[in-house]
C-alpha positions in Angstrom: 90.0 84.3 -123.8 87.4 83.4 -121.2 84.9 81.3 -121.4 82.1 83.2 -119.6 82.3 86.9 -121.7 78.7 87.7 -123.4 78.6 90.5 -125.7 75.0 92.7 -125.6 74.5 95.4 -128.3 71.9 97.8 -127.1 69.7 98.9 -130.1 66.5 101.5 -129.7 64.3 102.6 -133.0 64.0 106.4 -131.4 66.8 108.8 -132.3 67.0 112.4 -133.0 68.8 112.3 -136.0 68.4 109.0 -137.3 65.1 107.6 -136.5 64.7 103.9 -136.8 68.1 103.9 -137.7 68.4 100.1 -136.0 66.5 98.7 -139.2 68.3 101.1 -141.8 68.7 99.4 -145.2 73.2 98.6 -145.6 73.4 96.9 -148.2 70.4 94.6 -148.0 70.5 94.1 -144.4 69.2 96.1 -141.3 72.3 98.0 -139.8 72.0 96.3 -136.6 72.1 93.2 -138.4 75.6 94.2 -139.9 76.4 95.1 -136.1 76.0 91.7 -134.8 78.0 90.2 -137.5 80.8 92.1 -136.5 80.5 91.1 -132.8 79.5 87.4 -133.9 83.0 87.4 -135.7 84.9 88.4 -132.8 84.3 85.0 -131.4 84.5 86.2 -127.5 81.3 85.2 -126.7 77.4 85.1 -127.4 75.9 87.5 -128.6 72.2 89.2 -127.8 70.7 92.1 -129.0 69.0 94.2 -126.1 66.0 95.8 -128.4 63.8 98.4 -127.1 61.2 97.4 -129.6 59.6 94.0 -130.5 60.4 94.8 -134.7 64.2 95.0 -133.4 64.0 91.9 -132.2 61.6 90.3 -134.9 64.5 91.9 -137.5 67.5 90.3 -135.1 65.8 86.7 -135.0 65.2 86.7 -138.5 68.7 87.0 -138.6 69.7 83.7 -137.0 70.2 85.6 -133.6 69.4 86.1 -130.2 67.5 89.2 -128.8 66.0 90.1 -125.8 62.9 93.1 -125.2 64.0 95.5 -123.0 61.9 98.8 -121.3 61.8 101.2 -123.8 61.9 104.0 -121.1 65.6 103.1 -120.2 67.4 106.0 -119.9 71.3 104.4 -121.4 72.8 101.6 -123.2 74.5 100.6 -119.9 71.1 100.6 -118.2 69.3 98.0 -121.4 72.1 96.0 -121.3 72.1 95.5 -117.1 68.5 94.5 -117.5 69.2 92.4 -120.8 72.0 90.6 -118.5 69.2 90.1 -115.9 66.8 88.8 -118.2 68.9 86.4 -120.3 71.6 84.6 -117.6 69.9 84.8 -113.9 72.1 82.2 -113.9 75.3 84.5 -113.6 77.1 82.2 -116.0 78.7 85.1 -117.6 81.0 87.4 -115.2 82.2 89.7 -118.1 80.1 91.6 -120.3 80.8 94.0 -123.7 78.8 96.2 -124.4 78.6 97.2 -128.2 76.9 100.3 -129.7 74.3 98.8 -132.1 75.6 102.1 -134.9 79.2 100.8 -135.4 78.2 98.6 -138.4 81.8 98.6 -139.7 83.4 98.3 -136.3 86.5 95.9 -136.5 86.0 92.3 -134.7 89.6 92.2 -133.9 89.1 95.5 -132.1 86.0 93.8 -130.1 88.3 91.2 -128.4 90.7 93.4 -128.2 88.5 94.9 -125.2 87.8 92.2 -123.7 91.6 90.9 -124.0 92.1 94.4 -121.8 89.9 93.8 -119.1 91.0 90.1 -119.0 94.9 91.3 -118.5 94.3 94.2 -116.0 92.4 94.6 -112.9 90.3 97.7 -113.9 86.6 97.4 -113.6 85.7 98.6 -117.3 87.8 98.3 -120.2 87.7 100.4 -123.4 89.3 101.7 -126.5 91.0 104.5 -128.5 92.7 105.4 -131.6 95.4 108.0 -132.0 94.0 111.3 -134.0 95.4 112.1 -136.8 93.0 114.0 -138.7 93.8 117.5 -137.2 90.5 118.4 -137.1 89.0 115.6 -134.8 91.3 117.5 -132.2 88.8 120.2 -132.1 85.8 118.6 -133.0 83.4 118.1 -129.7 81.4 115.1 -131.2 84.8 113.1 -131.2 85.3 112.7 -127.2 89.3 112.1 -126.7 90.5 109.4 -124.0 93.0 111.2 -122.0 95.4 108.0 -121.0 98.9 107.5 -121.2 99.1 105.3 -124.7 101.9 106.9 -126.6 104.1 104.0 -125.6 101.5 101.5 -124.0 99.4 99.6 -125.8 96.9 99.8 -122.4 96.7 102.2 -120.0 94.4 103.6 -117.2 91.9 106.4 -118.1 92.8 109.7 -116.3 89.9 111.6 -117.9 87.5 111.4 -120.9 86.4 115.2 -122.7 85.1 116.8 -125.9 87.3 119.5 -125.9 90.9 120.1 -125.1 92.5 122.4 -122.9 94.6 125.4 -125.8 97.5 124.6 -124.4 97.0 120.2 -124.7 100.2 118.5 -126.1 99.3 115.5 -128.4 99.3 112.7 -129.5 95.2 112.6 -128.6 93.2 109.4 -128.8 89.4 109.4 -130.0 87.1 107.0 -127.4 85.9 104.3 -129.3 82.4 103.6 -127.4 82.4 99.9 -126.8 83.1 98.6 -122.9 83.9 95.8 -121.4 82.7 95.4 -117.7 83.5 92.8 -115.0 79.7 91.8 -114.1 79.8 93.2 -110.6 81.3 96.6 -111.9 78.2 97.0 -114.7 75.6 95.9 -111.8 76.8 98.9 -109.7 77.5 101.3 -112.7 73.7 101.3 -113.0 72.6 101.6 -109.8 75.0 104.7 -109.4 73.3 108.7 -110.3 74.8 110.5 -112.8 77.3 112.7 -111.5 78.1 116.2 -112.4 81.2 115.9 -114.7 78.8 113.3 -116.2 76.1 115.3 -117.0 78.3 118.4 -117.7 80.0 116.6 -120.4 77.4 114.3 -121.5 79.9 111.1 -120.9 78.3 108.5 -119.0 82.2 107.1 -118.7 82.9 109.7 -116.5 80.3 108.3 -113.7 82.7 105.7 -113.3 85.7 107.6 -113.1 84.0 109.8 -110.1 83.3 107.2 -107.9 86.6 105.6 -108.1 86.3 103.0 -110.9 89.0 102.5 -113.1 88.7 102.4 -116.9 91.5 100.3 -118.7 92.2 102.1 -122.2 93.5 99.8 -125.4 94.9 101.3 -128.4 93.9 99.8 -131.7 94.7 101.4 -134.9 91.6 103.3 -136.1 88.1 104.4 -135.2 85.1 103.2 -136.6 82.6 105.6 -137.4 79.2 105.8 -136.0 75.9 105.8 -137.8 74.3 108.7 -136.4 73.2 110.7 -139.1 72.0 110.4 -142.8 75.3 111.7 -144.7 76.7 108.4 -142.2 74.4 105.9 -143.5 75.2 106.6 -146.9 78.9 106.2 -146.0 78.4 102.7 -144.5 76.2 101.9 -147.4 79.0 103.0 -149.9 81.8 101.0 -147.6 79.5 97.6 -146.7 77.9 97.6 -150.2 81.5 96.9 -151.4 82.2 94.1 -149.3 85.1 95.8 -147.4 
């Protein structure tokens, strides 16, 4: 691995379904508590939580970890994490950066390095991940967004397209996006700065701003999906998984 990858995991107390769902109660400790674990144990790199409010922060510190206040007007993830990256190295000592959803409490640390072990052996600008479907209903479900990349006999690929829903006539194996990315700095610092494009905001994938103005997405496979936290019947879920130990 290199020695200059800094993970950020973007973490904001408003949410539609879920709110304050940052600070949710697993097992004794706030979810996004659980989520920096995971990326702690992945051991690619610090990591620093990009909190849109001060009692995100207060709850991450308490923690034994590093947080830094972002705008709480930011419209994306990418967008608090390019200003956490500002804020916390105007050095540049760090040329790649992951970026983590903070809801992914039982996300897999292998899986984390694995993204940054993709970036680090292609030359896309943004790596990311997927897990083959095999639960036939994901296939039709629009929440679960599908990488469209040639991984039935790669373990990494290049991203042709990213949707919610298949074409009726789509031959599988399909692979569920797993939202965690790992940028080269320089990629991240022009995602940003780019506007949303219109497959983008068709689709509601922000990945897809990349893919239009002729960045290239590297796709790993890893076995399964996490799940994310982004709705009550989900918290309970983590609760019952996390208050296990497992």
């Amino acid at each position: 691995m290199t020695d200059d990858a800094i993970i950020f995991i973007p973490a904001r107390m408003g949410s539609s379904r879920l709110p304050g769902k940052p600070l949710a109660d697993i097992a004794g400790t706030p979810m996004i508590v659980h989520v920096l674990r995971r990326a702690e144990e992945a051991d690619v790199g610090p990591v620093v939580v990009a909190a849109a409010e001060e009692t995100i922060a207060e709850a991450v510190r308490a923690a034994g970890g590093m947080a830094v206040l972002t705008d709480p007007d930011l419209p994306s993830g990418s967008d608090r994490i390019a200003a956490a990256l500002t804020l916390h190295d105007p050095q540049r000592r760090h040329g790649i950066v992951i970026n983590l959803q903070g809801d992914l409490p039982t996300m897999n640390p292998a899986d984390i390095r694995r993204c940054a072990e993709a970036l680090q052996a292609t030359g896309a600008d943004i790596a990311t991940l997927a897990a083959k479907i095999r639960d036939p209903e994901e296939v039709t479900n629009p929440n679960v967004v599908k990488a469209i990349a040639p991984l039935e006999h790669k373990p990494v690929a290049l991203a042709e397209d990213f949707v919610r829903e298949l074409p009726k006539d789509a031959e599988g194996p399909f692979f569920h996006h797993i939202g965690i990315y790992a940028y080269r700095r320089p990629a991240l610092e022009r995602f940003v700065t780019l506007p949303p494009s219109e497959r983008e905001q068709e689709r509601r994938l922000e990945q897809l701003r990349a893919l239009d103005n002729g960045m290239t997405i590297a796709v790993a496979r890893v076995e399964r999906a996490p799940f994310g936290v982004d709705a009550p019947e989900d918290l309970e879920r983590a609760r019952a998984i996390l208050g296990k130990g497992t």
